[in-house]
N, C-alpha and C positions, 0 to 999 in steps of 0.2 A: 432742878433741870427744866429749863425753859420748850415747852412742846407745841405751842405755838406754832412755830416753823412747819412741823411734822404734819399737826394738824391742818394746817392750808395745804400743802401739797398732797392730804388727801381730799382734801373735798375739791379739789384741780383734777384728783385722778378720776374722780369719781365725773366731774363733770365732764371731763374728755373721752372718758368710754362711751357716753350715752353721747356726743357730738360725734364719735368715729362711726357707733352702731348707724348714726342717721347716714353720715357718708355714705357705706355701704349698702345701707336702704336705696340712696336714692344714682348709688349705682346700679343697682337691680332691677331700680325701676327706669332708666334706661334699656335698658335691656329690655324691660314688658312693654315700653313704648317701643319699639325697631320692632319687636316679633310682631305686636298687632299692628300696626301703619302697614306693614311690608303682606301679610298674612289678610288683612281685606279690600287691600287697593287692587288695582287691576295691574297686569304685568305690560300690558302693552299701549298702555294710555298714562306713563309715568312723565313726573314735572318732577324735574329734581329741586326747585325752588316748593313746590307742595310737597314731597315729600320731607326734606329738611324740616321746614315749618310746621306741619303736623309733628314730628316727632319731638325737636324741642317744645313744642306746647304744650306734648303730651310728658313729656320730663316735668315740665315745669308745673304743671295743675297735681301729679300725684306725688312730687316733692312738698309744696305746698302744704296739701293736705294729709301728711305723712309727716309736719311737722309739730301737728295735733299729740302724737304720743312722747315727742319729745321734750315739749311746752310739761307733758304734765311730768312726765322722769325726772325733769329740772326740781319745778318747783319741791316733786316727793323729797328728792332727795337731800335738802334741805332742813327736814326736818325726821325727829327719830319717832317710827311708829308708836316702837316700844311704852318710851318715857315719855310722849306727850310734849316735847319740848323740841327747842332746833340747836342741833348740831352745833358743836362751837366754835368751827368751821365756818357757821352759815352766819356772820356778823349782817347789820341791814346794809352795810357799805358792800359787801359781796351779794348777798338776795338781788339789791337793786342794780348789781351791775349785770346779773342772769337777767332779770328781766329786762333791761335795757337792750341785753344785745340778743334775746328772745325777739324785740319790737321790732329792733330792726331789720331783723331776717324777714318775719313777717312783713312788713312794711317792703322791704324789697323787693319779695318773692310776689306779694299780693299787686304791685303795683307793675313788674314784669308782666304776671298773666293780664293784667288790664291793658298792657302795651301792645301785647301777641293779639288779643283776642278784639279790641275795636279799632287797633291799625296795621300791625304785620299780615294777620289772619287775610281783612278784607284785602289788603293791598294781592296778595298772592292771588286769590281766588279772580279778582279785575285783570293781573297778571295774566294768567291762564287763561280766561275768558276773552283778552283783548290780540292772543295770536293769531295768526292769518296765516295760513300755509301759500296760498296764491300771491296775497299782499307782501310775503316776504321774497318768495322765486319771482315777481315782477320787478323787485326792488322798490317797491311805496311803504315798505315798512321795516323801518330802522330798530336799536336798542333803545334809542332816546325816545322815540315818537310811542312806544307800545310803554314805555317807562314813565311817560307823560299822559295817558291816558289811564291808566292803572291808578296814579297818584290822585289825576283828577275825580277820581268816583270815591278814593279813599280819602279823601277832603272830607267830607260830606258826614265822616265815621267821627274824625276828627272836631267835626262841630258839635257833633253828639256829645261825643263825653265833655266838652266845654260848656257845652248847656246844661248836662246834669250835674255838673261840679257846681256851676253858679246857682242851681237850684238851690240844691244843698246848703249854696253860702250863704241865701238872701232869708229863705224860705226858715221862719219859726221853729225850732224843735219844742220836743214837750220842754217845759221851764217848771220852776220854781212853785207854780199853783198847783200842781201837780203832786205837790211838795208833803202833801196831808197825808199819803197814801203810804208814805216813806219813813217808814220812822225810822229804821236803819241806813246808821252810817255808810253804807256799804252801797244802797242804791242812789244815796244821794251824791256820793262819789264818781257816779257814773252819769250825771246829771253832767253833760260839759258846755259852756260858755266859747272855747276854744274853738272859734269859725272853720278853721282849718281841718280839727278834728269833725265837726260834723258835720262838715262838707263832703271827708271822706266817710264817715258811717253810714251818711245819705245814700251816694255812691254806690255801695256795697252791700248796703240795705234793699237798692232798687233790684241791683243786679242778683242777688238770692233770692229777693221774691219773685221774682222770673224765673230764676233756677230750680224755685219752690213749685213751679209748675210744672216745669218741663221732669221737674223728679217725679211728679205725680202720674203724668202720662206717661213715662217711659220706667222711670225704673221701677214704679208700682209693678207693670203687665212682667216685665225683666226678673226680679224675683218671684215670682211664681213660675215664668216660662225658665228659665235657665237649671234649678231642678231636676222638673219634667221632661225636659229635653235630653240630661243624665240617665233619667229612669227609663222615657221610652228611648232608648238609645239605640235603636236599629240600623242598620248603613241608611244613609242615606237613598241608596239606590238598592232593592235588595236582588242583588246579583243573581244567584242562583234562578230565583221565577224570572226574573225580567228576562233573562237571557231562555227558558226553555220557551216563554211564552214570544219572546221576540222572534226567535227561531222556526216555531210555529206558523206563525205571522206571516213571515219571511218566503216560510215554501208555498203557503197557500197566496201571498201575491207573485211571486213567481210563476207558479204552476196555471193564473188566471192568464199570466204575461204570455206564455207559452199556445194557450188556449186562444186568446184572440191575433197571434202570430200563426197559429196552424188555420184559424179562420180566414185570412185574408194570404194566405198563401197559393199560390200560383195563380193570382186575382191581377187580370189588365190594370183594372181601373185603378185610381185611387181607394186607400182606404176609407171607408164612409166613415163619416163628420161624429158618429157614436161612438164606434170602437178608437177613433185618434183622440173623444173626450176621455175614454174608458181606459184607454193605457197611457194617458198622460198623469192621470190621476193615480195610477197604479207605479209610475216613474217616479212620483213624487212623495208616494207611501212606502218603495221600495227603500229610497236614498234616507227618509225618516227611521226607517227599520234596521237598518244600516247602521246609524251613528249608536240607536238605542244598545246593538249589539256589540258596537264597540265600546260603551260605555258598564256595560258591562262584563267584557272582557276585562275592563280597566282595574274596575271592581274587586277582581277577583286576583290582578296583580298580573294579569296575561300579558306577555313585549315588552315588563318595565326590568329594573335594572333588579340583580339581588337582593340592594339594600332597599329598595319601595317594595319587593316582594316578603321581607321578612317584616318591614314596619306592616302592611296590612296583615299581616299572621299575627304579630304582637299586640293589634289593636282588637282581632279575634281574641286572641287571646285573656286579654287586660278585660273583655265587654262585662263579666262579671262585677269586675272591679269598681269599673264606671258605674252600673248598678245601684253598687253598696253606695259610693261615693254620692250619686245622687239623691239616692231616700235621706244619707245624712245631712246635703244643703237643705234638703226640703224641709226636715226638720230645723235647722238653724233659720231659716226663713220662719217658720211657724213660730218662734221662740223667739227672733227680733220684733218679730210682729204686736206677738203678745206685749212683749217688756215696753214695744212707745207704746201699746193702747193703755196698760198701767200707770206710763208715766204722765201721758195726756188727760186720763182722766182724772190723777192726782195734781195737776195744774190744773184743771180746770174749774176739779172743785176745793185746792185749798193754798191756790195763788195767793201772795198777798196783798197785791194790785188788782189783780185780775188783768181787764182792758186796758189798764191805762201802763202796764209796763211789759208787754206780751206777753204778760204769764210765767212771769219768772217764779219760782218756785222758791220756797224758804228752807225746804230738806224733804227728803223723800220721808212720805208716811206709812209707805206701803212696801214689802218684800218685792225687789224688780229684779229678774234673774241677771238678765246681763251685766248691770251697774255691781251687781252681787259678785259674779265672774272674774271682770275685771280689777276690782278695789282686793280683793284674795291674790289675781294676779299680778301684781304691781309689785306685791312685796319680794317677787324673784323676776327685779330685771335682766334681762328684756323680754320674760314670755309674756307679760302684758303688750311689748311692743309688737312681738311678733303675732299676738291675738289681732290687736287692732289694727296691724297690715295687711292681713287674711282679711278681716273685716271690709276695711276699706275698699281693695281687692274685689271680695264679694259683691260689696255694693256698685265697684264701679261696673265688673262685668255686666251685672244683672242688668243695671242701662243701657251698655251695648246691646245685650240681649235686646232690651225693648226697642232700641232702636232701629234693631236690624228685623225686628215682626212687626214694626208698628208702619216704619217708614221717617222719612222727613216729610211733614204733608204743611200745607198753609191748608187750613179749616179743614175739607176733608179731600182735599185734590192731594195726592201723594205726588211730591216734586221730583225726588230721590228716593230710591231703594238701594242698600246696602246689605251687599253679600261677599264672601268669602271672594277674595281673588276678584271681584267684580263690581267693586267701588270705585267709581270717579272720582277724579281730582275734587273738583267740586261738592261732591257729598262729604268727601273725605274733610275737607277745611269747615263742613257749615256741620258735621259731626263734631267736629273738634271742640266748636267753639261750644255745641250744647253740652259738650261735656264740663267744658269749663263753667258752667252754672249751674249743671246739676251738682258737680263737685262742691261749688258754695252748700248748695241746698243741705249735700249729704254731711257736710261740715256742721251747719245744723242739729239735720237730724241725731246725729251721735253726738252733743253738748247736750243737748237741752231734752233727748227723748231715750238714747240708747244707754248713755251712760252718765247720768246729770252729775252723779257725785264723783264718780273717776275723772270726769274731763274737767271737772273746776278744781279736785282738790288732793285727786290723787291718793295717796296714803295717810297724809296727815290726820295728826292727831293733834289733842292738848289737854294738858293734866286741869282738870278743875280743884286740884288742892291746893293747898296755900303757902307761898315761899317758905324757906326755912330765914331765908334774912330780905329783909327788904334790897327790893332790885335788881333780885335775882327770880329763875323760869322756875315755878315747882316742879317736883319730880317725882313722875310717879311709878318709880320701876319697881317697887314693894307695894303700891297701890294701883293694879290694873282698874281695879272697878271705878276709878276713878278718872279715866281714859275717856275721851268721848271723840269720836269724828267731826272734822270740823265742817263746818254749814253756815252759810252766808246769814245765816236768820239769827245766828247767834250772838247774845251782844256781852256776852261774857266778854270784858277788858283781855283777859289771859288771853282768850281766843284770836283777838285781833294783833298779837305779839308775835305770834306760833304760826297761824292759818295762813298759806298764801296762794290768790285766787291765780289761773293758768289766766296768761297771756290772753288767749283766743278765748274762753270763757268770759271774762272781761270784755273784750272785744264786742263781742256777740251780745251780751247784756245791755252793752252800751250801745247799739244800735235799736233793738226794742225797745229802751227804754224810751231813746231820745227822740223814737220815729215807733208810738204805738202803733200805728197802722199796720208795719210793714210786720213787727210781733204777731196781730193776730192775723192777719194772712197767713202767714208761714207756719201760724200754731195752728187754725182750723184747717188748715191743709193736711195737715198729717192724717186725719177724721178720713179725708176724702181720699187719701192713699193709697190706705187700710181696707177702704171699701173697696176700691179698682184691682187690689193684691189678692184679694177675699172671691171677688168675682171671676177675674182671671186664672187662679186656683183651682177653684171650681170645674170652670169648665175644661182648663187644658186636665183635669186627672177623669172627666166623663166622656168626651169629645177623643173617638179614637182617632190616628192619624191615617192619612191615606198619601198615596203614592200620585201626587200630582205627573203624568205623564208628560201633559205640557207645557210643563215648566222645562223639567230634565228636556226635551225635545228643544228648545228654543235654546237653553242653555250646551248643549251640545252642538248644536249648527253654530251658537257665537264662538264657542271654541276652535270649529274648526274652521272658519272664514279668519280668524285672527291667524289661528297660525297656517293656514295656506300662505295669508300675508307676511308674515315672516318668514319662512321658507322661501317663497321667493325675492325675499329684501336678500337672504344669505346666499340663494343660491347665485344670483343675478350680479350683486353687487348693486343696487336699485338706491335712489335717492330714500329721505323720509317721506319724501310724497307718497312713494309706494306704498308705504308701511300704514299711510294713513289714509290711503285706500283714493287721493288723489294725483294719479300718475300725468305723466306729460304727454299731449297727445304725438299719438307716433303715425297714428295710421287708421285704417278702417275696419281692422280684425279689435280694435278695444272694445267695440261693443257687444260683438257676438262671443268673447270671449270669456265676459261672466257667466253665461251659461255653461259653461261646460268644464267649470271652475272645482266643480265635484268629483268630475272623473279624471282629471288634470290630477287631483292632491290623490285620487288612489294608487296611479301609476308610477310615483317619485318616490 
C-alpha cells in the first residue's frame, strides 16, 4: 500500500496549523495595536489619517517580528527530534518550497514596514503638521494644496532610502579575503555576490544599527522600569491623603479668603494693592485645590458610572496580584539579562571569526537558560510560540516603557513626552517609527543572544550513526546517544542533509557577515545595554517614589480646559474651531471670557 499520499497531507497539516496559529497571532496583535494607539493618544487632538497609520504600522512591525517563531516551527517540523533524521514528508523539493515562501513573507512584510516607516509614516506626520484651521475657514487652503505640501517634505525621505539602497549597491561587502576565517561551508554561503541581496542586507543592517541604539536607550531603562512600576504599584494619585490633605488646604485658603473679606469690609475705599495681591493668589490656589479634589473624588470612583466604580474596586482589588505579577517580570528581566551576558561573553570569547563576521558563534559552550527553555519548549507546539509572543510582548512593552520615562529628546532637549491619553499626533507617529527599529534591534537581540540555538535551528537533530544501505538518513531511534543538536560549526556531511538553518537566522548572519561593522556594533552594544538595565535597576528598587503634585495639577487643569471645550462644541453646536480653541470673532465679551471659563464649567 502506497502511503506517500497520506504522508504529504500530513506534513500539509502540520504546516497549516503552525500558518493558522500565526493568522490568529497576528489577529491578536491587532487588537494590542488599537488598545495601545487609542489608550496613549489624546482624545481631543485625534487625525484619523494618524491614527489609521499608527495602527497598521503598529500590525505590521509585531506581525513581522511574530514571524520569528514561526520561521523556526517550519523549519522544526521538518525534521524528527526523536530519530535524528527528516520526516519523509520533508523531501528537499518541499523544505525548499517552506523556505521560499518563508522569504517571501519576510521579504514582503520587511519591505511593507520600510514603506510605512520612511514614507507613509513621514508623509502623515507633514500631513498633520501642514493643517491650518484659519487657512482652511479663509478658504487659502484646499485638499490638494495641503496634499502637495505633505508630499513635498516627504520627497526628501524618499531620497534617503534611494541613497542608502545605492550605497549598499556600489559600496564593497566583506568578500572572499575574508575567506581564511571561514572554513565552513555554511558561512561561506552567506558570503553573497548578489548586488541586490546586499543592497538590501546594507539597508537593514543600517536601519538595526540604529534600532540597536535606540534599544539601548529605551528598552534597556523599560525593562528594569516596567517591573518596578508592577511592584510599586500604588494609584497613581493616592486618593484617600490627597483628598484629606486637599480638604485641609481647602478650608484653611478659604477661611484666609473670608479673613481678608471681613478686613476690607464696610471699607469706602478701595481695597489696597496687598490684600487684592493676597486673594488673588488665594483665587488661584483655591481653583488648584479644587481640581486636586476632584481628582481625587475621581480616584475613588465618586460621579462615575457603576461599571468605572466596580473596575476601580476590581483594580483594588487585583493590587495584590499586580504585585505577584511584577517581582515575576522582574525576575524574567534578571534571567534575560543573565542568558545575553552568557551568551555575549561566549561570542566574544569563542567566535569563530570574531570581528570579522560579528561574532557569530559556532554552538553554545556554556549552559544559557533561556536558549535551554525554549529548545524543551518547541517540542510541544505552540508553547514555544506562545513563550516567544509573551517574550516579544515583554520586550516591546518595556520600550514603551522607556519611552514614555525617557521621552523623545534630540541630545538632551526632550521634544515630545508620551503619556497615557496625552500623546500627540506627532509623538505618536515618531514613537511608531522608533519602534519600528527597536523591533529590528530586538529581532536581534533574541537570534543571536536570547536564544542562538532555538532561533537558527529549533528542535532539530541528526543521527551521527551510519546508514544501514547507502543513500539512505541513519536512524537512530535505538541509538539516542548518538543524537546530537544541530550547529552551524558542524561539518559532519550527515548534518548538513538533516540541519535546516531559520529564514531570519540566515538572514541576520548574512548581514554581519557581509557588513562586519554593523555585527560588532550591535554585538558591543548589548555590553552597553546590560549596563544601562543594571543601572536603571538599581536605582528605580532604591529611589523611592514621590507624588509629583505639579504634574497631577497641570494635568488636571489640561483635562479640564479640553473638556470645557468640548462641552461647549456639544452644547452650542460650535464649529471645530471651537473645539480647537480658535473661535470666530463675534464680539468683545471673547476676551474677558477666558477668565471666567472656571466658574462657567462649574455651573453647567
Amino acid at each position: 500500500m502506497d502511503t506517500t499520499p497520506m504522508v504529504a497531507r500530513a506534513g500539509l497539516l502540520q504546516t497549516s496549523l503552525i500558518w493558522t496559529a500565526y493568522a490568529v497571532a497576528v489577529a491578536l496583535v491587532f487588537l494590542v495595536a488599537v488598545i495601545t494607539i487609542f489608550t496613549w493618544q489624546t482624545p481631543y487632538d485625534r487625525s484619523k489619517l494618524v491614527t489609521t497609520v499608527a495602527i497598521i504600522s503598529l500590525t505590521s512591525l509585531l506581525a513581522t517580528v511574530f514571524l520569528l517563531p514561526v520561521d523556526i516551527a517550519l523549519v522544526s517540523s521538518t525534521a524528527s527530534a526523536s530519530r535524528g533524521t527528516k520526516k519523509d514528508w520533508a523531501t528537499p523539493e518541499r523544505v525548499d518550497g517552506i523556505l521560499t515562501t518563508l522569504k517571501i513573507v519576510y521579504y514582503s512584510l520587511y519591505s511593507f514596514d520600510a514603506l510605512l516607516c520612511l514614507v507613509v509614516i513621514p508623509f502623515a506626520y507633514f500631513w498633520y503638521e501642514e493643517h491650518d484651521e484659519v487657512l482652511e475657514e479663509e478658504g487659502r487652503e484646499t485638499w490638494f494644496t495641503r496634499f502637495a505640501q505633505a508630499l513635498k517634505y516627504t520627497i526628501a525621505f524618499i531620497f534617503l532610502v534611494i541613497i542608502l539602497f545605492l550605497v549598499g549597491f556600489f559600496v564593497p561587502a566583506a568578500a572572499q579575503d575574508h575567506g581564511r576565517h571561514l572554513d565552513l561551508d555554511y558561512f561561506k554561503r552567506l558570503l553573497t555576490n548578489n548586488k541586490g541581496e546586499k543592497a538590501l542586507s546594507f539597508g537593514l543592517g543600517l536601519l538595526m544599527t540604529l534600532g540597536t541604539l535606540l534599544h539601548v536607550l529605551y528598552t534597556g531603562p523599560g525593562l528594569a522600569l516596567l517591573p518596578v512600576s508592577f511592584i510599586k504599584s500604588a494609584p497613581s494619585i493616592s486618593a484617600p491623603q490627597l483628598s484629606a490633605t486637599t480638604a485641609s488646604d481647602l478650608e484653611r485658603n478659604r477661611e484666609l479668603q473670608r479673613q481678608i473679606e471681613m478686613r476690607n469690609a464696610g471699607r469706602t475705599e478701595a481695597m489696597s494693592q496687598k490684600d487684592r495681591r493676597e486673594l488673588d493668589l488665594l483665587l488661584r490656589e483655591e481653583r488648584t485645590l479644587v481640581r486636586r479634589q476632584r481628582l481625587a473624588a475621581e480616584a475613588r470612583g465618586e460621579g462615575q458610572s457603576t461599571i468605572m466604580r466596580i473596575w476601580t474596586k476590581t483594580q483594588a482589588v487585583f493590587r495584590p496580584l499586580k504585585l505577584i505579577g511584577g517581582i515575576l517580570l522582574l525576575l524574567l528581566s534578571v534571567i534575560l539579562c543573565i542568558s545575553m551576558l552568557i551568551t555575549a561573553i561566549d561570542k566574544a570569547a569563542n567566535s569563530v571569526c570574531k570581528s570579522h563576521c560579528g561574532y557569530i558563534l559556532g554552538h553554545i559552550n556554556v549552559f544559557q537558560p533561556v536558549n535551554w527553555v525554549f529548545v524543551k519548549a518547541a517540542k510541544a507546539f505552540p508553547v514555544d510560540y506562545i513563550l516567544m509572543a509573551f517574550l516579544i510582548l515583554f520586550l516591546f512593552s518595556s520600550s514603551i516603557t522607556g519611552i514614555a520615562s525617557v521621552g523623545i529628546r534630540f541630545l538632551w532637549v526632550r521634544l515630545f513626552q508620551l503619556k497615557k491619553g496625552r500623546t500627540a499626533p506627532q509623538a505618536l507617529l515618531i514613537a511608531t517609527v522608533m519602534q519600528a527599529l527597536i523591533i529590528l534591534a530586538i529581532n536581534y537581540a533574541v537570534v543571536n543572544l536570547l536564544a542562538p540555538q532555538y532561533a537558527m535551528y529549533g528542535t532539530q537533530t541528526f543521527c551521527q550513526g551510519l546508514a544501514l544501505t547507502p543513500g539512505t538518513q541513519p536512524d537512530c531511534t535505538n541509538h539516542r546517544d548518538m543524537i546530537r543538536p544541530c550547529s552551524e560549526s558542524l561539518t559532519d556531511p550527515l548534518a548538513k542533509d538533516v540541519c535546516t538553518p531559520t529564514v531570519m537566522s540566515t538572514f541576520l548572519n548574512r548581514i554581519v557577515l557581509n557588513w562586519p561593522v554593523f555585527g560588532a556594533i550591535d554585538f558591543w552594544a548589548q555590553f552597553v545595554f546590560l549596563t544601562v538595565f543594571l543601572l536603571v535597576f538599581i536605582t528605580s528598587l532604591v529611589r523611592t517614589p514621590r507624588l509629583n503634585l505639579g504634574e497631577i495639577d497641570e494635568e488636571a487643569q489640561a483635562d479640564e480646559e479640553e473638556g470645557l471645550l468640548a462641552s461647549t462644541a456639544r452644547r452650542f453646536g460650535a464649529t471645530w474651531q471651537d473645539i480647537t480653541g480658535r473661535a470666530r470673532r463675534t464680539g468683545g465679551a471673547g476676551g474677558s471670557s477666558a477668565g471666567q471659563g472656571y466658574g462657567t464649567n462649574g455651573t453647567n
